[in-house]
C-alpha positions as CSV (number, residue, x, y, z in Angstrom):
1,X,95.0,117.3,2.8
2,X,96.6,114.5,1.3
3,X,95.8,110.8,1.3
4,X,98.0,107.7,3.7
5,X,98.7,104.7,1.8
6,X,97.8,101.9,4.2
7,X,99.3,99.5,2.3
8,X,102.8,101.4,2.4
9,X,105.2,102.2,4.7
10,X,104.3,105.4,6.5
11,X,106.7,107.8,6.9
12,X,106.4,110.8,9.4
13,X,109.4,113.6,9.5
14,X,111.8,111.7,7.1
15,X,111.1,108.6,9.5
16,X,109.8,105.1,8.8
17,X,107.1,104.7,11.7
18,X,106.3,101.0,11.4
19,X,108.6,98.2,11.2
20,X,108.7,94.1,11.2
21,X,110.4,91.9,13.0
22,X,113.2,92.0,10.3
23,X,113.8,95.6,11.0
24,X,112.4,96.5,7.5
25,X,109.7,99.6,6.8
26,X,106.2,97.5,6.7
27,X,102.9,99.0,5.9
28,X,100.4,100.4,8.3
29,X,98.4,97.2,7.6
30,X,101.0,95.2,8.3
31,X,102.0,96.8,11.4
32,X,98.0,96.3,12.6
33,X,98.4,92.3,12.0
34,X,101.9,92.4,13.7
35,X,100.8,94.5,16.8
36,X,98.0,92.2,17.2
37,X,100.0,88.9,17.3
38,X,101.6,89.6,21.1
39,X,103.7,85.7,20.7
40,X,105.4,86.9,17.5
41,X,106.6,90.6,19.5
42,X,107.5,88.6,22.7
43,X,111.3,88.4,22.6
44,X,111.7,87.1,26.0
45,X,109.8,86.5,29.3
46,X,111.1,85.7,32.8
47,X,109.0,85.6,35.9
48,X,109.4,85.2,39.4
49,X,107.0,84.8,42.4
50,X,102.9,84.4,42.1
51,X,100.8,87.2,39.9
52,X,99.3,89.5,42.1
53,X,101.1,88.2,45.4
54,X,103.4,90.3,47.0
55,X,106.8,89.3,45.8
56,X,106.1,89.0,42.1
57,X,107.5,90.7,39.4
58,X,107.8,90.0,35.5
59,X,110.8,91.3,33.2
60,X,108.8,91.4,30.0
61,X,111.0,92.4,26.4
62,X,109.0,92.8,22.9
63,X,109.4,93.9,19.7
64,X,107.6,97.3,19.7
65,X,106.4,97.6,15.8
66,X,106.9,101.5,16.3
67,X,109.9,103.6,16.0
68,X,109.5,104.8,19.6
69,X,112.3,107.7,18.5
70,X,110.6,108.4,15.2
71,X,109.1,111.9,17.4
72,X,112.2,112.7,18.8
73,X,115.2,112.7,16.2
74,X,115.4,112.1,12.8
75,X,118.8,110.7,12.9
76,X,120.0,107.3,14.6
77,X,118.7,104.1,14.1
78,X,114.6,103.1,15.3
79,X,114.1,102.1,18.7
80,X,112.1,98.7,18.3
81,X,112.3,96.8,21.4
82,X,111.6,97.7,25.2
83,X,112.1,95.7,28.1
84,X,110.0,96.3,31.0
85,X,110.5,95.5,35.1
86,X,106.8,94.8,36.8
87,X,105.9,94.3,39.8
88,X,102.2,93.0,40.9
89,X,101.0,96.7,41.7
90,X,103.0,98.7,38.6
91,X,105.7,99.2,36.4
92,X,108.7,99.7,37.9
93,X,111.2,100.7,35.2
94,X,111.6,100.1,31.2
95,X,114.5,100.0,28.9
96,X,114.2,100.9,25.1
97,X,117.1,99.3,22.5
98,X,117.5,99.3,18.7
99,X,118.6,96.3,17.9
100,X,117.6,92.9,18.9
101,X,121.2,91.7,20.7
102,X,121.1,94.9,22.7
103,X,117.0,94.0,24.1
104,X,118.2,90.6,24.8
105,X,121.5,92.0,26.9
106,X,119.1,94.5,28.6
107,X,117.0,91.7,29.3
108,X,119.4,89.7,31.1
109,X,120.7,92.8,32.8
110,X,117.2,93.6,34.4
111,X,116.4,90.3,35.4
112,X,119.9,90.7,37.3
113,X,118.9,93.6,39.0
114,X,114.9,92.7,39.8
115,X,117.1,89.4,41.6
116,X,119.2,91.4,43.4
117,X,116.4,93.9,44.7
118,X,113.2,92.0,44.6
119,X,114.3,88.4,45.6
C-alpha cells in the first residue's frame, strides 16, 4: 500500500480532490484548515423569518473545498460550491455549481423561488 502526501494535493482517479478558494489543487492539510474556517467558505447568506419558527427558511451558498464530481466523472470542471434552500424542520433542496459566478446566480435564483413559495 502506498503512502498519501498530506502536504500535497491528493489526487483520486486522475482528479484533484481538494481545492482553495482560488480554484487551485491545495493539500489535504490545507483543505483541513479551510474546511474548518466556515466565514472564509460562506459565499453568501440570506434569511428570512425567525430560526425555528414556522415560516423560516435560509438560502445558504459555500465554497465546498471538495470536488463534489471527483466520484462521478473524470472529465468537466470540479464542482466547488452548493447552495442550499432550509427550512426550520429540513433541507428542502440544494444546487451544486463550478464556478463562483454560477453559485452566486443560483443563489439569487433560489432566494427568488423560497420568496415566491415560502413568503
Amino acid at each position: 500500500m502506498s503512502k498519501v502526501d498530506l502536504n500535497q494535493p491528493m489526487v483520486i482517479a486522475g482528479r484533484n480532490v481538494w481545492y482553495g478558494l482560488d480554484g487551485e489543487p491545495i493539500s489535504t492539510w490545507e483543505a483541513d484548515k479551510l474546511l474548518g474556517d466556515q466565514e472564509a467558505r460562506q459565499v453568501a447568506l440570506t434569511e428570512h423569518g425567525v430560526q425555528f419558527e414556522p415560516g423560516y427558511w435560509r438560502v445558504s451558498t459555500v465554497f465546498l473545498v471538495m470536488d463534489m464530481d471527483h466520484m462521478f466523472s473524470s472529465e468537466g470542471p470540479p464542482v466547488l460550491w452548493e447552495t442550499a434552500l432550509l427550512d426550520s424542520e429540513h433541507l428542502v433542496d440544494a444546487w451544486r455549481y463550478s464556478t463562483r459566478e454560477e453559485a452566486l446566480d443560483g443563489h439569487e435564483a433560489m432566494v427568488q423561488r423560497a420568496m415566491k413559495e415560502r413568503p
